[in-house]
N, C-alpha and C positions, 0 to 999 in steps of 0.2 A: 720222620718227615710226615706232613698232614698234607694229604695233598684233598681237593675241591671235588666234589663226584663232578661230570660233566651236565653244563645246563642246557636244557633244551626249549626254554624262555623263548615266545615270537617266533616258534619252529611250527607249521605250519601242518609238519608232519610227527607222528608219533616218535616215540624212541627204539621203538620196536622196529619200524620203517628204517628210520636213519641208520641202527647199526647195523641191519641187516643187509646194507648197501657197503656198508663200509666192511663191515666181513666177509664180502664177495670179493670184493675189490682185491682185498688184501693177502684172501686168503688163497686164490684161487689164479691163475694165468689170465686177468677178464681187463678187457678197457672199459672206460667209464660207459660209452655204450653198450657194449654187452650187459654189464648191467642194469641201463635204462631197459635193454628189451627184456629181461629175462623180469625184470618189475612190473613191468607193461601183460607181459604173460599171466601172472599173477593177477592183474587188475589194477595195478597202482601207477600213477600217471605221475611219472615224472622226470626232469630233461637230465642229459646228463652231465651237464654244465651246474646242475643242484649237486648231483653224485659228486662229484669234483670238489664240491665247496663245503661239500659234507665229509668227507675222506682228509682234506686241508683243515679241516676245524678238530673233527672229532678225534682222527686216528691217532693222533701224539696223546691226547688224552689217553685214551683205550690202552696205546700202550705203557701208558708211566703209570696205569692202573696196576696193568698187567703183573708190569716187573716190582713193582711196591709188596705183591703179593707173592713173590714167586720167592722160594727158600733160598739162601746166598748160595752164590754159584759155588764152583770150586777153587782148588786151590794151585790149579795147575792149567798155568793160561798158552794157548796155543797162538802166537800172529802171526799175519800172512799181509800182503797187500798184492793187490790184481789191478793191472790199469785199466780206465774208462778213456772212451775216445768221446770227448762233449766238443759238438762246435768244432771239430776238427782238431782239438787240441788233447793232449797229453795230459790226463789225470790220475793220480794213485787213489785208490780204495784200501783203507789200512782197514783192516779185520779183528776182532781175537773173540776166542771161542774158550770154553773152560775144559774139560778132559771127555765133559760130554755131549759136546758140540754145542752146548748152550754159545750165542751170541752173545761177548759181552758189551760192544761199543763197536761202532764205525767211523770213520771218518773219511773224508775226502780233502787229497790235498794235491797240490799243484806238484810234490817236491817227495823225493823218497830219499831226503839227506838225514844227517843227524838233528840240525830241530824240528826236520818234521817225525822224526822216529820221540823224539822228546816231549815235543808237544802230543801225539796218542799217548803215551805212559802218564803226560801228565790229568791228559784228560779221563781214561781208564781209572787211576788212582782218586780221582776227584768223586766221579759217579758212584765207584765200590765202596771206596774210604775201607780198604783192606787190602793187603800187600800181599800178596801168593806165595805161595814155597819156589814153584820153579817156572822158569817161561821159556819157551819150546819155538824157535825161527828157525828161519832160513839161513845163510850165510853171508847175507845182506850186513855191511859192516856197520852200517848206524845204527840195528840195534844195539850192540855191544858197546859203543861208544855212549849212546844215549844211556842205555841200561846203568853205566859205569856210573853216572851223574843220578839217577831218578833210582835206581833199584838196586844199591851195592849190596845187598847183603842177599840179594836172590841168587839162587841158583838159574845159570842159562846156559841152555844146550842148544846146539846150533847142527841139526840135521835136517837136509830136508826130508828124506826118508820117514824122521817125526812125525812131521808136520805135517800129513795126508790130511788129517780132522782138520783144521783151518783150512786149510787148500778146497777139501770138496764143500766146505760151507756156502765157497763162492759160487757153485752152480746154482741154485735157486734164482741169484743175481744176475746171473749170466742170462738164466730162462727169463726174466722178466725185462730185463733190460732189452732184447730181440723182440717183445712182445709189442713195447710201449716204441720200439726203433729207437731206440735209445734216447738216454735224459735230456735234457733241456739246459741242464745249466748244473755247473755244482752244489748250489745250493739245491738245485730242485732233485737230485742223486743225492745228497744229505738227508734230505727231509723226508724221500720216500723211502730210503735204504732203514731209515732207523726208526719208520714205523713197521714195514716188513720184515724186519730182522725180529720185531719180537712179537710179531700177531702172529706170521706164517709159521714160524716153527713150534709156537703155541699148539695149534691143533696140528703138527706132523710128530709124534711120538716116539714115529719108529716102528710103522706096524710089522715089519720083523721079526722083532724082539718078543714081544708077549704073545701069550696065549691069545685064543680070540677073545676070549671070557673076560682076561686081565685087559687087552684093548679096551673092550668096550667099556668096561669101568673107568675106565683112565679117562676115556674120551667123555664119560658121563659127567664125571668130574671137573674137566674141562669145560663144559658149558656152562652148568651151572656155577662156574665161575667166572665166567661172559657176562652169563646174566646179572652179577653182581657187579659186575664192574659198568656194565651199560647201565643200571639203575638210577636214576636223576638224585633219591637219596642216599646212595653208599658215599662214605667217607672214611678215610684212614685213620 
């Protein structure tokens, strides 16, 4: 797939400015204000109603940069779904993650039945266009039933004991969701989930796991692969 570098034609501000708004935003627990000040600190003047509209534009870019570049996940998909309470009402957050917590898709639906467990599979298998060896739920009966129709020939385990790696994906969600006091509206919980789903955990590694030495390569890595993706002429 070719996808377009992002343009920053009629942008008042550099490209350097704009993602660095948008990588705060995204990356870090921060409202659009927070932002504006921490710019403003810096010397850069500008409202946070810009931030907003720059985060809305650019960030879905950034991330279908992101994920264009990123080696195909695995082969062992983990789903979960966590409710949101939008407007007072009753929303699912459907999840899947691969065996190393990469994010693979979210979605938000009104419904935790069998087409809406059919419709993530479908949508999952559209974005991959690769079918996994085994997928790892809860004991939530629509995936099984769905699975039956979209994925016979997979293997599916149904523990929740499994499924911790999907389950703790959703805390990042949860911390920003409290930050922002919660979404606005489904779509606006669609739109931010699945540009934070692949920027945030973009730069979260795992500092755990490696060496310091091996971190900070990883993370050097990591930038200068920002930098490529923010770049007005990179193209796939």
């Amino acid at each position: 797939m070719k996808l377009s570098a992002p343009s920053y034609y009629r942008h008042r501000f550099p490209s350097e400015i704009i993602s660095r708004c948008v990588w705060l935003y995204f990356r870090f627990a921060l409202s659009y204000r927070d932002v504006e000040e921490m710019m403003h600190e810096r010397g850069v003047t500008v409202t946070y109603e810009t931030v907003r509209e720059w985060c809305l534009k650019f960030g879905h870019l950034y991330a279908r940069q992101l994920r264009s570049r990123s080696p195909r996940p695995g082969d062992c998909w983990h789903l979960d779904e966590v409710f949101l309470k939008i407007n007072g009402r009753l929303q699912y957050l459907w999840r899947a993650v691969d065996q190393d917590g990469e994010v693979l898709d979210i979605l938000v639906q009104s419904r935790r039945n069998k087409p809406a467990a059919r419709k993530f599979f479908r949508k999952l298998l559209k974005a991959l266009q690769y079918v996994p060896r085994v997928i790892i739920t809860d004991k939530l009966g629509s995936y099984a039933t769905a699975k039956a129709e979209e994925l016979r020939s997979v293997e599916h385990r149904r523990d929740k004991g499994l499924n911790n790696r999907a389950e703790n994906s959703h805390q990042p969600t949860r911390e920003r969701e409290r930050r922002m006091r919660g979404f606005k509206s489904p779509g606006h919980a669609q739109r931010f989930l699945s540009v934070f789903g692949v920027i945030g955990p973009f730069f979260r590694p795992g500092r755990h796991l490696p060496a310091a030495v091996n971190y900070r390569e990883i993370m050097r890595c990591r930038f200068t692969q920002w930098r490529e993706v923010i770049h007005p002429r990179t193209t796939i």
